[in-house]
C-alpha positions as CSV (number, residue, x, y, z in Angstrom):
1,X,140.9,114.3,91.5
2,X,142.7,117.5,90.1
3,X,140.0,119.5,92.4
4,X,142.0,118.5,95.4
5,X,145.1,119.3,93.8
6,X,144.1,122.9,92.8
7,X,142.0,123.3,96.3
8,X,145.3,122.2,97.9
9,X,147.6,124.3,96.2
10,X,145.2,127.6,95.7
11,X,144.9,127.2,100.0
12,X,148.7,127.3,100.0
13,X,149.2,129.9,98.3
14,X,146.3,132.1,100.2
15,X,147.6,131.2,103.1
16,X,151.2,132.1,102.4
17,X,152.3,128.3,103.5
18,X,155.5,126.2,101.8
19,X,155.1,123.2,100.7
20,X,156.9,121.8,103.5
21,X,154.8,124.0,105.7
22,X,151.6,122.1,104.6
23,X,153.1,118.8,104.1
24,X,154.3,118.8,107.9
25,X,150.3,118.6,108.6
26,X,150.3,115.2,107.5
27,X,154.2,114.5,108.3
28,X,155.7,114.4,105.0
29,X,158.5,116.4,103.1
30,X,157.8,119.1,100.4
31,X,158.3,116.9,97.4
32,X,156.2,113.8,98.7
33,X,153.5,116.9,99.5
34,X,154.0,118.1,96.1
35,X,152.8,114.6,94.5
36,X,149.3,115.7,95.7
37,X,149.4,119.1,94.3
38,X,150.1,117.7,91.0
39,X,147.4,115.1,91.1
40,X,149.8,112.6,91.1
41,X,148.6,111.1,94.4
42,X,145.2,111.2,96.3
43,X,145.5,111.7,99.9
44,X,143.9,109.1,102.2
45,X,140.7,109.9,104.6
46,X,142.9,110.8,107.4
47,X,145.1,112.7,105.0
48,X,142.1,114.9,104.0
49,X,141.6,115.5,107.5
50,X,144.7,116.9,108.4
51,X,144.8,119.0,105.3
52,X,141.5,120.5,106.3
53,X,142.2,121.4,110.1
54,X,146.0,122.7,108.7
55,X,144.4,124.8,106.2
56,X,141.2,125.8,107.9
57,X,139.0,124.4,105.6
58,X,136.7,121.5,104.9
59,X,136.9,118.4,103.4
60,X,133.7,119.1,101.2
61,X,135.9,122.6,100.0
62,X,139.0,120.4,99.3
63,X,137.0,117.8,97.4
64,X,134.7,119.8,95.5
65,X,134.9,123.2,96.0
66,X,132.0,123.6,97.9
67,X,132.3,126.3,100.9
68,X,131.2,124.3,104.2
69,X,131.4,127.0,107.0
70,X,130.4,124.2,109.7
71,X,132.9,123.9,112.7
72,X,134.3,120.9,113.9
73,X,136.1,119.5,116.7
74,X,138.9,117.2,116.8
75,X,137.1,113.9,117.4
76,X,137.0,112.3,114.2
77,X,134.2,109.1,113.7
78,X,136.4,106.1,112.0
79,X,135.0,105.7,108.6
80,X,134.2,102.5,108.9
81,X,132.1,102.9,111.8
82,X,130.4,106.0,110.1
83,X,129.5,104.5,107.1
84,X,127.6,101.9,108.6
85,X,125.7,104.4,110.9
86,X,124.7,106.3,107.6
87,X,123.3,102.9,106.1
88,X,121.2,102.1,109.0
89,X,119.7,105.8,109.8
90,X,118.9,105.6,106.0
91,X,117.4,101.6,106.8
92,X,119.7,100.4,104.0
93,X,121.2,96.2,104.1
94,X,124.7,96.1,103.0
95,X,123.4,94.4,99.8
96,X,121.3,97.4,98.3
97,X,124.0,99.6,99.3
98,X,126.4,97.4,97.2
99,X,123.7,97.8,94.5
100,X,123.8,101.2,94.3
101,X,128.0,101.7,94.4
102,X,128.5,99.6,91.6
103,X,130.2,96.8,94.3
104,X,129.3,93.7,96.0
105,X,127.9,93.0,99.5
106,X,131.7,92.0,100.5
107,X,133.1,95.0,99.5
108,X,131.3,97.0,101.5
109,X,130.9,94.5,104.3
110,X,135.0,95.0,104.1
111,X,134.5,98.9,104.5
112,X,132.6,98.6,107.6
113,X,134.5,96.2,109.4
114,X,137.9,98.6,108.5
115,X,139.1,95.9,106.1
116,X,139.2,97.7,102.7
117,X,139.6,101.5,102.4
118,X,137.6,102.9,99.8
119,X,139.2,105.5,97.2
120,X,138.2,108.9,97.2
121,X,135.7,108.4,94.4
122,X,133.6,106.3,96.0
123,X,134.1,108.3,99.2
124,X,132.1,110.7,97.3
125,X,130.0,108.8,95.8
126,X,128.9,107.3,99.2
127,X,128.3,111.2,100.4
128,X,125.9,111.8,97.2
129,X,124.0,108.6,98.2
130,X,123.4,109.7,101.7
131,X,122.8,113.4,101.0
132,X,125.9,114.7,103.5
133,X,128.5,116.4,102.7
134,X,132.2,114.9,102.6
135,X,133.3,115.8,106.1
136,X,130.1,114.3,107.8
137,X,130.9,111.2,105.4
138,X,134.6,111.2,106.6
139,X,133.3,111.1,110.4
140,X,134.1,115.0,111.4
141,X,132.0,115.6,114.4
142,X,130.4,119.3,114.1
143,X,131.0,121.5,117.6
């Protein structure tokens, strides 16, 4: 998690932004913003979001450093309804998926019908298993 907390604050600082100034992209003040630039806190989906557009990045940059040059509009796919559209174009039951995160059918029955978040981790863990990179896992729709 201390890649989204250096991505974060090496963004900031490229972009000549306060910590209030990047913080305001997800309504917070400058020391709650600075929680996540310490690694102290992992921001939600939605927070992820907002720190791409803000920072005019991607998700996939912030989370692992990995330049995505893609542009995207400002629709946004809930997660939960994305996630189960990526295990059906990949003709996967909710049960093998399970199988293969480490969880139980619930679990991710729970993520699809927007019942249970999952953390960050297995937000990327889901992107490996589906071969996509994290912003088309987080439900950015590409222009």
């Amino acid at each position: 998690m201390l890649l989204v907390a250096a991505q974060l604050r090496k963004l900031r600082i490229e972009k000549a932004l306060t910590q209030s100034q990047v913080g305001a992209f997800i309504q917070m003040s400058a020391t709650n913003y600075q929680k996540f630039e310490y690694g102290y806190n992992k921001p939600s989906i939605e927070q992820l979001i907002a720190f791409a557009k803000g920072l005019d990045t991607s998700v996939e940059y912030l989370t692992r450093g990995r330049e995505n040059n893609v542009v995207y509009m400002e629709e946004v796919v809930p997660f939960h309804k994305r996630l189960k559209e990526l295990r059906e174009q990949n003709d996967m039951t909710q049960k093998q998926l399970a199988a293969l995160i480490g969880s139980n059918e619930s679990g991710v029955q729970k993520y699809e019908y927007n019942e249970n978040i999952p953390r960050l981790e297995r937000i990327i863990q889901l992107a490996d298993i589906f071969g996509v990179t994290m912003d088309d896992m987080v439900g950015r729709v590409k222009k």
